[in-house]
KEDOTI-626626 format. One record per residue: x, y, z of N, C-alpha, C in turn. Coordinates in steps of 0.2 Angstrom, whole numbers, plus 5000, padded with zeros to 4 digits. Each point is the difference from the previous one (the first is absolute). Layout:
residues N
XYZXYZXYZ ...
//
This chain:
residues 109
416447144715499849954996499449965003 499550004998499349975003500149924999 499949975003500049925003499649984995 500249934997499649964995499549985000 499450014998499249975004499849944996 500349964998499949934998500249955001 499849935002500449955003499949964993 500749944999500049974993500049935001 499849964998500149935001499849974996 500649934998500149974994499949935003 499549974996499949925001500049964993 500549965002500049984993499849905001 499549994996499749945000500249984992 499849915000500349964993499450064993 499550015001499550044996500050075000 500250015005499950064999500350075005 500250064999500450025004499550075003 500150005007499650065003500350075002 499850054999500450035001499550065006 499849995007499750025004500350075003 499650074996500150065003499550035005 500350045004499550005005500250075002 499650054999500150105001499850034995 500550044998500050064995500449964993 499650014994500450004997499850074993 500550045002500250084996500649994998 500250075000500750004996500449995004 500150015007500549995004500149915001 499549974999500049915000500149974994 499750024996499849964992501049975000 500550055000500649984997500149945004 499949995007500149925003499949944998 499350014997499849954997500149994995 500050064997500549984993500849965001 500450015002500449985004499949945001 499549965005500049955003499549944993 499650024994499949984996500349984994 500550024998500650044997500549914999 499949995006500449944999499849945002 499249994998499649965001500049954991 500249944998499749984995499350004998 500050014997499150014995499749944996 500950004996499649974994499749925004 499450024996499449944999499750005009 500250025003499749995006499650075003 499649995005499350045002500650025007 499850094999500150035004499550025004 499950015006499650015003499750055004 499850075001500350085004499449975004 500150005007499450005004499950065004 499550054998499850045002499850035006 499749955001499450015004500150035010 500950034999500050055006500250044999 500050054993500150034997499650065003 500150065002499750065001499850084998 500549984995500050054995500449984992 499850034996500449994995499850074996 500650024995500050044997500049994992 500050064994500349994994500849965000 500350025007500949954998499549935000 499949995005499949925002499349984993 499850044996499649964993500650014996 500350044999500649994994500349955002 500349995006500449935002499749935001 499450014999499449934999500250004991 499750054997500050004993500749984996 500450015004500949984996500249935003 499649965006500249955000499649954997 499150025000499849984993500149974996 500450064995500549994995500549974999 500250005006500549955000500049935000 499449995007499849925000500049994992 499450044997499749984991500649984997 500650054998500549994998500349965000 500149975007500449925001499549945003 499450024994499549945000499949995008 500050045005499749975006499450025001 499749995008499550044998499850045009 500050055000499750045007499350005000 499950005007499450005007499950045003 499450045002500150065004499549965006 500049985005499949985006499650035003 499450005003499750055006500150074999 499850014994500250094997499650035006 499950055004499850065002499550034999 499550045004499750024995500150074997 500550045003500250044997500549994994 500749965000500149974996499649994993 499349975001499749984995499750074998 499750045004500050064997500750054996 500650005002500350014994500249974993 499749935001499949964995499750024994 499150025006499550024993500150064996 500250045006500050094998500649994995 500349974998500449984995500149964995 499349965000499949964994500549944998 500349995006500549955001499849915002 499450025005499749945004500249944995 499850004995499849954993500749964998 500550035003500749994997500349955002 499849995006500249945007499549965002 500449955001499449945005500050005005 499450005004499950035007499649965003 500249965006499949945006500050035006 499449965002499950015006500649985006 500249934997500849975003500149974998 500749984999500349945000499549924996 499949984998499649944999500349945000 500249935003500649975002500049944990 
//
């Protein structure tokens, strides 16, 4: 079994909740995160994904951007992709997806 390549960290503030990944995120990680977002409240509150020590991402890790998406939308919350990568943001473009997220450089207080 190959060791996990991504570190998870959950900050949660009155505004808004961060969720700071840092490695891989493919198929062997995305169910983590699912898992650790999973039991986050949404409704009406800004989620937060900071990105920005991210090293790889895969189609798992944009399908599990896209489902949390829809879920923030669904319980009127609303998601942040933090410090996207810039290959990250290349599988954004190569997929016509960029347009579907709000994308910050950080945090803005």
């Amino acid at each position: 079994m190959l060791p996990i390549r991504l570190d998870l960290d959950v900050s949660t503030q009155p505004d808004v909740t961060v969720v700071t990944l840092a490695g891989e995120l493919d198929m062997t990680t995305c169910p983590y995160v699912t898992q650790a977002t999973d039991t986050l409240a949404l409704k009406g509150q800004t989620l937060a994904l900071d990105l920005s020590a991210l090293t790889h991402m895969d189609s798992s890790g944009l399908n599990m951007l896209l489902t949390l998406r829809n879920r923030a939308r669904d319980e009127h919350g609303v998601l942040h992709l933090l410090g996207v990568p810039r290959q990250a943001l290349r599988v954004l473009d190569l997929t016509g997806t960029r347009s579907l997220f709000t994308l910050c450089p950080r945090l803005t207080p």
